[in-house]
N, C-alpha and C positions, 0 to 999 in steps of 0.2 A: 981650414975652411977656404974654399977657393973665392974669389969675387969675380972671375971672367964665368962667361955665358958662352957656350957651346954655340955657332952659325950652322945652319942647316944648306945645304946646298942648293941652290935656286929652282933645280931640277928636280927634286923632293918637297919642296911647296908647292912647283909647280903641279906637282901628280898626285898630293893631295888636295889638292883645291879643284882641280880636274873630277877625283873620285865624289868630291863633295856637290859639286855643281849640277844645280836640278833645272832640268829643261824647261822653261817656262814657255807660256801657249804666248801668240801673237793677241794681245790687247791693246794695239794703239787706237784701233778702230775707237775706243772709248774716249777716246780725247781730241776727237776728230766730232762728234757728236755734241751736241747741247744740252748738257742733262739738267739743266734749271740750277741754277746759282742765285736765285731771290733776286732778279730784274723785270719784275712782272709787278703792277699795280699790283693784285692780290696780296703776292708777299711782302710788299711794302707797307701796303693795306694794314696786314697783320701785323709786322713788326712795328709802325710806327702805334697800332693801338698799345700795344704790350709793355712796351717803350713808357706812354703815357700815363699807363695804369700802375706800371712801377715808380712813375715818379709820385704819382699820387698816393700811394700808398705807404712810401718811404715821409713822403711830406706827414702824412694822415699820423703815423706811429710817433713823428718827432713833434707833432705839438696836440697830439692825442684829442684827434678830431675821429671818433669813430666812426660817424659817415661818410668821411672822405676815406675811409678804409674799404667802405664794405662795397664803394662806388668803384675803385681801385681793383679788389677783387672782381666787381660784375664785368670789368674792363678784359678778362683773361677768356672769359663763353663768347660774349663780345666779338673779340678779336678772330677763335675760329672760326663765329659761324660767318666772320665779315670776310676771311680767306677764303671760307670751303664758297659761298655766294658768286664773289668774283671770280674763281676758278672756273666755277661749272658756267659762269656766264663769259668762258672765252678768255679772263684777263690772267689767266695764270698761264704756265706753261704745259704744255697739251702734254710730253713726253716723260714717262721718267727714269730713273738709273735700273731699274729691272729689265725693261722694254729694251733698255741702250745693250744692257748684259746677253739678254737673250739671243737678237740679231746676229745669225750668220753671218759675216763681213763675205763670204764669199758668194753667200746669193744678193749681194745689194751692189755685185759690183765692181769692186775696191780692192 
């Protein structure tokens, strides 16, 4: 039984790795763009409800206050419809990663 390992010559990974190599389309444009990362009252809105109603909820279970549970639960419809509110009144972000997808880069420009 041998214990050395056979080297391939650089020139044959090279030309497999060559054959293997799949042409990928130009998508910097997407990183160039602001697709909403939750810096928008809205999503803060939201997150900081969701936040509050898990902690209430978690509190509600450990010392078995059932309507601190079911309060904790209403905190989660709450929360969207205090997103979806703020959004459509301007506080969110107008664009999003579909819109950014879609965009020809070469009719905007760039």
């Amino acid at each position: 039984m041998s214990t050395t390992t056979t080297q391939r010559p650089a020139e044959a990974t090279t030309r497999r790795a060559a054959e293997h190599a799949v042409e990928r389309p130009d998508d910097s444009f997407i990183h160039d763009d602001h697709i909403g990362h939750g810096s928008t009252p809205a999503a803060w809105t939201l997150s900081i409800t969701l936040i509050i109603g898990s902690v209430l909820g978690g509190i509600g279970f450990v010392v078995q206050l059932w309507a601190l549970v079911w309060v904790a639960a209403a905190c989660v419809p709450l929360a969207l419809i205090l997103g979806a509110v703020l959004k459509k009144a301007g506080h969110g972000v107008e664009i999003d990663s579909s819109s950014v997808l879609r965009r020809d880069p070469a009719r905007s420009g760039r």
